[in-house]
C-alpha positions in Angstrom: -30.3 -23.8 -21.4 -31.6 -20.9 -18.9 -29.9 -18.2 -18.0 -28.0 -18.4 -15.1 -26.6 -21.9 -16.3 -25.4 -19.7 -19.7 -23.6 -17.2 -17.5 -21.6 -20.0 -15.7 -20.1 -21.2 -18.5 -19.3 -18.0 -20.5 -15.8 -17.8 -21.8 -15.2 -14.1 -21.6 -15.4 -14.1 -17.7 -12.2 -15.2 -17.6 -8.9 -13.2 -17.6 -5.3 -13.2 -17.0 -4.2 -11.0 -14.2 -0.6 -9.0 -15.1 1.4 -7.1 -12.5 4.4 -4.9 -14.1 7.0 -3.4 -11.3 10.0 -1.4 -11.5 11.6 -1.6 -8.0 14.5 -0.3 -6.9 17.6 -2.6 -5.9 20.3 0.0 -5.1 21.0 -1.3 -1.4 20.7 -5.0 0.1 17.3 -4.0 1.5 16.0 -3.2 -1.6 17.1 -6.4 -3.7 15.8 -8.5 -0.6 12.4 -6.3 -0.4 12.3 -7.1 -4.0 13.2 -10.2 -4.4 10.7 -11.3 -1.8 7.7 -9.4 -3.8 9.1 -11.5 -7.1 8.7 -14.7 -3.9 5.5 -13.9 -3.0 3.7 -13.6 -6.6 5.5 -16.8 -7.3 3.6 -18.6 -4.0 0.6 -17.0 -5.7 0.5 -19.1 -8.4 2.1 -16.0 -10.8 4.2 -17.4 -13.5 7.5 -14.9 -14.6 6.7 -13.4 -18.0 9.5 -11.1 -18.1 11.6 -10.3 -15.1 9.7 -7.8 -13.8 6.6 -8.7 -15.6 4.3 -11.4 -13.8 0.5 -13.5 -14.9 -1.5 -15.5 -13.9 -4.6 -16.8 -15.5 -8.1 -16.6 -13.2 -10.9 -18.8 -14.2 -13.7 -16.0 -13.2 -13.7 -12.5 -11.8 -14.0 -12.8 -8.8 -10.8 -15.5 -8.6 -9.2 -12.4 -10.0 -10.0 -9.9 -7.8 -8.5 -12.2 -4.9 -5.3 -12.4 -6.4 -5.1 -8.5 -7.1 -6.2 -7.7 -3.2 -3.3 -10.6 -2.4 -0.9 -9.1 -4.8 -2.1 -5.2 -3.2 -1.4 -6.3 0.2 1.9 -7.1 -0.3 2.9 -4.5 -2.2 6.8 -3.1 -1.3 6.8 0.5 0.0 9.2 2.1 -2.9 9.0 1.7 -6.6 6.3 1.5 -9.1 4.1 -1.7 -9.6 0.6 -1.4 -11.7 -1.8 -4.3 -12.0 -4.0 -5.1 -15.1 
């Protein structure tokens, strides 16, 4: 087996993707601003871990890094979310 073929079928390139959030729900506009975000990583093909914990496997790294610039772009304009 060469190289290149090796590197395509290496286990370890794959990854789950997490994204933690605590967003505030005081007003109506915040529950619907967060509820949406909870929406969108849903559409994304994130699967609820925890209520305000969200994953989602990725079969490489670079399938990875689409869903975190997805999951950046939509990002609500309070509260805290981090992405591991």
């Amino acid at each position: 087996m060469n190289q290149s073929n090796f590197s395509r079928l290496n286990q370890y390139r794959s990854m789950w993707v997490l994204v933690f959030f605590d967003l505030p729900t005081e007003t109506l506009t915040e529950r619907k601003t967060a509820a949406r975000f909870r929406k969108n990583l849903l559409n994304d093909g994130f699967a609820m871990f925890q209520f305000s914990i969200y994953m989602r496997f990725s079969a490489s790294r670079e399938n990875a890094a689409v869903h975190i610039k997805r999951t950046k772009n939509m990002l609500p304009k309070k509260g805290k979310v981090c992405i591991m």
